[in-house]
VOPAGU-2260 file (C-alpha; in pm, 1 decimal, decimal comma):
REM VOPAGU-2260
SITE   aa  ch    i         X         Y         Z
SITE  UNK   A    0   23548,5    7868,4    1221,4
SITE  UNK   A    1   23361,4    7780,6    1549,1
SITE  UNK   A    2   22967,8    7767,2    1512,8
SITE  UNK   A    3   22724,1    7849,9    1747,2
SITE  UNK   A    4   22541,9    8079,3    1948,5
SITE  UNK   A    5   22813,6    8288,6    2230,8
SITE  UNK   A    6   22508,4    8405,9    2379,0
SITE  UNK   A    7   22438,5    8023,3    2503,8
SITE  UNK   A    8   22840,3    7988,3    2611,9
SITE  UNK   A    9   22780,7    7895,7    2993,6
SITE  UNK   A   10   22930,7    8213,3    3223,9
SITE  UNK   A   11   23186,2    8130,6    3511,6
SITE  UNK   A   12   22943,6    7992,0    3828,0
SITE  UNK   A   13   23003,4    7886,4    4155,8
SITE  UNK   A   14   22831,4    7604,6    4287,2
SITE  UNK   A   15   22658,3    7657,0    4661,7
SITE  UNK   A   16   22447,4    7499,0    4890,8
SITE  UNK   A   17   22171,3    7720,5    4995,4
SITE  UNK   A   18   21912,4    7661,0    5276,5
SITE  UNK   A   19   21629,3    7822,7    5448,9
SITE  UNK   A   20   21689,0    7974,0    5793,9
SITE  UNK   A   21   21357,9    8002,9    5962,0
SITE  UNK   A   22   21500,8    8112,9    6321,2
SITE  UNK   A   23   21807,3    8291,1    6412,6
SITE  UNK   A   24   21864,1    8307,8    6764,6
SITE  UNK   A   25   22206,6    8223,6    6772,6
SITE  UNK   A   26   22211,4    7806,7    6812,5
SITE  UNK   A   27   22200,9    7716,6    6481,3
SITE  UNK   A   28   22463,4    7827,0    6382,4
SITE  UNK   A   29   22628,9    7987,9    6642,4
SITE  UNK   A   30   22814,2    8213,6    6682,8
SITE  UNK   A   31   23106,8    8286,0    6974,5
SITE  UNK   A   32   23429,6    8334,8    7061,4
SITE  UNK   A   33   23737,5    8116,6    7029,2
SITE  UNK   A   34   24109,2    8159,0    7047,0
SITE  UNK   A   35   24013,3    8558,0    7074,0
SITE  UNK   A   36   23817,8    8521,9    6728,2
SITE  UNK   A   37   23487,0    8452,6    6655,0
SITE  UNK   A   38   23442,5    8103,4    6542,0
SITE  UNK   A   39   23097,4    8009,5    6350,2
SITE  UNK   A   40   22930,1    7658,8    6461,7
SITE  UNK   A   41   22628,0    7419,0    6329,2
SITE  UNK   A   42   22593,3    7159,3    6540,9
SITE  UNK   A   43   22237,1    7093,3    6563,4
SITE  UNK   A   44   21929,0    7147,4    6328,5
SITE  UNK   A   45   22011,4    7046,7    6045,3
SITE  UNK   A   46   22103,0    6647,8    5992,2
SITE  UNK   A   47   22132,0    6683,5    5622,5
SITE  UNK   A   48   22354,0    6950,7    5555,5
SITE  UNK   A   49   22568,4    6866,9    5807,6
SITE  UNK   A   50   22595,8    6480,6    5706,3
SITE  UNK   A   51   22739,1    6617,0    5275,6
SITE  UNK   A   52   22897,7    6954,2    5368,9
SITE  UNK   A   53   23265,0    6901,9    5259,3
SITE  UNK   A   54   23548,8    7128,0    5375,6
SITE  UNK   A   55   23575,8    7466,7    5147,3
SITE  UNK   A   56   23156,7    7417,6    5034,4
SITE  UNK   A   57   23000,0    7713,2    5040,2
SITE  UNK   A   58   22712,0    7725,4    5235,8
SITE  UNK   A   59   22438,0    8021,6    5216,3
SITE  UNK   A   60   22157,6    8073,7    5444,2
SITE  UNK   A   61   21822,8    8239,9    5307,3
SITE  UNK   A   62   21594,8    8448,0    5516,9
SITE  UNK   A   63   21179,3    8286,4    5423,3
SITE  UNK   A   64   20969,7    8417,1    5152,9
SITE  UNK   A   65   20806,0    8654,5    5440,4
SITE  UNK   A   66   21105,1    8859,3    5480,0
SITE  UNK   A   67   21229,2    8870,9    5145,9
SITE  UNK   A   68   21422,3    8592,9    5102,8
SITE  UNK   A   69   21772,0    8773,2    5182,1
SITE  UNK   A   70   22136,9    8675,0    5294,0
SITE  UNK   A   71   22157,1    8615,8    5635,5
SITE  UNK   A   72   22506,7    8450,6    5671,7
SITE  UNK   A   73   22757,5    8310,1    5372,3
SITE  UNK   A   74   23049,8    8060,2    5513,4
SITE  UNK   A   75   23275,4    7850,0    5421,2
SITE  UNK   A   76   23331,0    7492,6    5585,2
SITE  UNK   A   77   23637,2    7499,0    5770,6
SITE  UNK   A   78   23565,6    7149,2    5825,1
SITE  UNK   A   79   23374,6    6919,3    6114,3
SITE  UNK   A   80   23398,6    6797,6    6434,3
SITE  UNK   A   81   23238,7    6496,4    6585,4
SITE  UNK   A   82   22991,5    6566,6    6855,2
SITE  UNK   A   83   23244,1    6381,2    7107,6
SITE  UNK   A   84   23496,3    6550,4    6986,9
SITE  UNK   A   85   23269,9    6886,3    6976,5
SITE  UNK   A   86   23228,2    6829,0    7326,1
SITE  UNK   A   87   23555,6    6766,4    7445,5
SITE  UNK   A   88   23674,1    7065,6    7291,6
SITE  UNK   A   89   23454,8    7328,3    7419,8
SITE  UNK   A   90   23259,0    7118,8    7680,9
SITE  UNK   A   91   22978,5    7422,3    7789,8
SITE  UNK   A   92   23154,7    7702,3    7676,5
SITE  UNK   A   93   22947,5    7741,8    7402,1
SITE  UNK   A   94   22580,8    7792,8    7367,1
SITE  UNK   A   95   22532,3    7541,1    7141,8
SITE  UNK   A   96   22734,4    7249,2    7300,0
SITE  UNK   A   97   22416,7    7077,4    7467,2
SITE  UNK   A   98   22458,4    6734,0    7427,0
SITE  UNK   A   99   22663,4    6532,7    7660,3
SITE  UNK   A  100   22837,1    6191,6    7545,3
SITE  UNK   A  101   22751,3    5922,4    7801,9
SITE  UNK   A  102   22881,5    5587,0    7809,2
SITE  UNK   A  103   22659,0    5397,7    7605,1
SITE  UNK   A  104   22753,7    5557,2    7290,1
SITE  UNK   A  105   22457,8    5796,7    7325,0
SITE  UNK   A  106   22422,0    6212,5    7403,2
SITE  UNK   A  107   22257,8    6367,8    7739,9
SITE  UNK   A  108   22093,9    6644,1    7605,3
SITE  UNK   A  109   22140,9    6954,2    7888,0
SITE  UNK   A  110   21917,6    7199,1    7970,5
SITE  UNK   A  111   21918,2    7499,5    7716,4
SITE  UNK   A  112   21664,4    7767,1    7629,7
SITE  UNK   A  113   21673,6    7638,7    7270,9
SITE  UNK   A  114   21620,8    7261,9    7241,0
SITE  UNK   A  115   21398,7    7031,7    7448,8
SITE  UNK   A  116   21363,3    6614,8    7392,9
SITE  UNK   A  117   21172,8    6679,8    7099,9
SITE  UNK   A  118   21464,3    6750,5    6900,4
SITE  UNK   A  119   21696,8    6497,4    7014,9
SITE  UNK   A  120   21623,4    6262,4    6706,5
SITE  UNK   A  121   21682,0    6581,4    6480,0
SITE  UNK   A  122   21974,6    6692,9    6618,8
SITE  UNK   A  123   22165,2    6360,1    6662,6
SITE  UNK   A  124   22093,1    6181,9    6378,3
SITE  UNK   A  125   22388,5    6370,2    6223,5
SITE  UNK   A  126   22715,4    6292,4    6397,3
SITE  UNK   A  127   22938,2    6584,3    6264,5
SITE  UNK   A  128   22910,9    6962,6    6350,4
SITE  UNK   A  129   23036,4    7188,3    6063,7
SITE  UNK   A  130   23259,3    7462,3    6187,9
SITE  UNK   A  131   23410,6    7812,8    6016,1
SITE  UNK   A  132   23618,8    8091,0    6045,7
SITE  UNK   A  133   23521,2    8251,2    5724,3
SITE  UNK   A  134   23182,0    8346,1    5730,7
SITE  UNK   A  135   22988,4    8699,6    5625,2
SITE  UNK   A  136   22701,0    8769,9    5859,3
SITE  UNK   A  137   22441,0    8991,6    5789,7
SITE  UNK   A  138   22084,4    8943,2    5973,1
SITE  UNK   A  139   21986,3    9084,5    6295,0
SITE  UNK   A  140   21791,3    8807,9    6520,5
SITE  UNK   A  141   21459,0    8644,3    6420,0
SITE  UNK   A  142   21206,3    8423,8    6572,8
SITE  UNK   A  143   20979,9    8175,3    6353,3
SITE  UNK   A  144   20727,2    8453,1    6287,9
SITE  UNK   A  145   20917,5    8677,0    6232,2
SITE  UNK   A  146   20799,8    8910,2    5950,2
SITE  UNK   A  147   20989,6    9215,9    5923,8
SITE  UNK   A  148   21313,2    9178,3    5668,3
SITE  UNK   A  149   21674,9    9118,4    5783,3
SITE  UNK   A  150   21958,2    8974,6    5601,1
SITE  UNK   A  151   22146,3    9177,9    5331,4
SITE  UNK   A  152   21929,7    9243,3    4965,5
SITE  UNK   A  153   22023,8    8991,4    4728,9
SITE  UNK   A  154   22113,4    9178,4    4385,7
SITE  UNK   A  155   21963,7    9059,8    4067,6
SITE  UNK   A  156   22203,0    8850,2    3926,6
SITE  UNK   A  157   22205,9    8639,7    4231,7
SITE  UNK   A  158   21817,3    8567,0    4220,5
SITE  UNK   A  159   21879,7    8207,0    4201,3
SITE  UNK   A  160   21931,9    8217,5    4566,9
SITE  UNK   A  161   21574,9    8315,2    4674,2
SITE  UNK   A  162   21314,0    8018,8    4665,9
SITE  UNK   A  163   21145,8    7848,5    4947,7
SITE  UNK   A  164   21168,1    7605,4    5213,1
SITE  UNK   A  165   21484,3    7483,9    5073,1
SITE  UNK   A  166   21557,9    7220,8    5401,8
SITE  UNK   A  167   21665,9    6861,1    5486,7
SITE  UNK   A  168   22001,7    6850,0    5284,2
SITE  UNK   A  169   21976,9    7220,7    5121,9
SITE  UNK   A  170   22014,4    7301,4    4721,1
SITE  UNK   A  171   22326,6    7325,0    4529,9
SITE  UNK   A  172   22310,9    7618,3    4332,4
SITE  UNK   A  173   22486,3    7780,6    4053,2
SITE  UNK   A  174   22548,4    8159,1    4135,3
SITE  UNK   A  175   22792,9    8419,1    3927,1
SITE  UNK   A  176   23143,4    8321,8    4016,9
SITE  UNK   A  177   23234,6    8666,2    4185,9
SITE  UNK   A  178   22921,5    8643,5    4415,1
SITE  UNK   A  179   23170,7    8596,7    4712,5
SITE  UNK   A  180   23371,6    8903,5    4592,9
SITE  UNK   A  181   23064,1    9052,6    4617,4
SITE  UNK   A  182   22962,4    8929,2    4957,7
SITE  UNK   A  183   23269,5    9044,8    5070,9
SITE  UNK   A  184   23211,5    9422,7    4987,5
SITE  UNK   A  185   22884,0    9449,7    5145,7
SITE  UNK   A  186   22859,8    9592,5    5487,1
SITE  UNK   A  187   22777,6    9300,8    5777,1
SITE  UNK   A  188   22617,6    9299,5    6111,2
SITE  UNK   A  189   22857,3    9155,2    6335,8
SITE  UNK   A  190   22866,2    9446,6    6582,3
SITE  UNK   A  191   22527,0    9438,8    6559,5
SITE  UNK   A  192   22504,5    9060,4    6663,5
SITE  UNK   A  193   22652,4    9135,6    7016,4
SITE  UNK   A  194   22281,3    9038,0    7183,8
SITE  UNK   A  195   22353,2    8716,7    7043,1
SITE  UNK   A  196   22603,3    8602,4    7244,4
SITE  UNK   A  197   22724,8    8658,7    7590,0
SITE  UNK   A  198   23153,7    8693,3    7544,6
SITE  UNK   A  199   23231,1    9057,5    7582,5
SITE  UNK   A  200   23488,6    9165,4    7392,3
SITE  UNK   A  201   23818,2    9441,9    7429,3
SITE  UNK   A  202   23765,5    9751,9    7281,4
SITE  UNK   A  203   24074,5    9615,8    7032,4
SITE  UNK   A  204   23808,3    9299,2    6884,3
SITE  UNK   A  205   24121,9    9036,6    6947,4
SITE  UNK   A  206   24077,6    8955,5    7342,0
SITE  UNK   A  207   23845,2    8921,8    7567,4
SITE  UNK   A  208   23865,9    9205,4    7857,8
SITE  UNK   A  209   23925,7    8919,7    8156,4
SITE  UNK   A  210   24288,2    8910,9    7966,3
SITE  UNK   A  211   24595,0    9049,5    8173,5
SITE  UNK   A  212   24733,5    9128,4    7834,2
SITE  UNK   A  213   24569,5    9260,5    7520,7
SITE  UNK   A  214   24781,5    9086,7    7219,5
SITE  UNK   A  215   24722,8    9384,8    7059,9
SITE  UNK   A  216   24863,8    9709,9    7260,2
């Protein structure tokens, strides 16, 4: 006969890293369009997370104590680029490609309305840029003081989630294992997010308009 209390048995949990996302203004992450899908970047801000995210981590960002501490985006690490590689790839064609390799092994940082010289250290000291495809987005743009809530309500049993400042390398957190089944059911804001970025998109979501041939009429 087994002994014990089942009230203590530890429940099914999914381990996540969860940070604080002070500004949204679509740099960090990023959000734009590639191959005719929308293709969700962090490649600056950030040095910790981006140095021990692993491929398949979950990674949730938290809106501040001031607005409520709510979801504003849950993805999943499709995996990382280099920033050579990063820029290679996309050179400018994304917003938050701003740093130039130059010979000598270091980065010309461009000119961008997000990041001056200041942030250089920050936002190099990290080689890799985290990339994703499967990602559930849910806050309308915010500045620093920002006070007004955005992000999607956190329910109850997912309280775990909402503490402060959580920075530098973020918090692994245990959260119910069906907390991305839940995710997944609650209504997002990406047609909302369209002031974010500057790609306008075909009535049909899959192509961009410049197209001679929508893939999908």
């Amino acid at each position: 006969m087994k002994s014990g209390n089942a009230s203590a048995v530890r429940k099914p949990s999914l381990l996540l890293r969860a940070y604080t996302l002070t500004v949204n203004v679509n740099h960090a992450p990023h959000l734009g369009e590639h191959n005719g899908r929308l293709l969700l970047t962090l490649a600056n801000c950030k040095p910790g997370i981006r140095s021990v995210a692993r491929k398949g981590e979950w990674v949730a960002a938290i809106t501040p104590k001031k607005m409520g501490y709510r979801l504003a985006y849950l993805m999943r690490v499709g995996g990382s680029w280099t920033r050579a590689e990063y820029w290679q790839k996309f050179k400018r064609t994304r917003k938050d490609s701003i740093y130039k390799p130059t010979p000598g092994g270091r980065f010309k940082l461009l000119k961008n309305p997000f990041h001056d010289a200041s942030n250089y250290v920050r936002d190099t000291k990290c080689n890799l840029i985290l990339w994703s495809n499967v990602f559930y987005y849910f806050a309308e743009p915010y500045d620093r003081g920002e006070t007004d809530p955005h992000g999607l309500v956190l329910d109850t049993r997912y309280e775990s989630l909402c503490r402060s400042m959580r920075t530098q390398y973020g918090f692994l957190v245990h959260v119910p294992d069906d907390f991305v089944q839940w995710v997944k059911t609650q209504p997002g804001k990406l047609k909302n997010l369209r002031i974010l970025y500057s790609e306008i998109r075909h009535p049909c979501g899959n192509c961009q308009p410049k197209r001679k041939q929508c893939r999908t009429e």
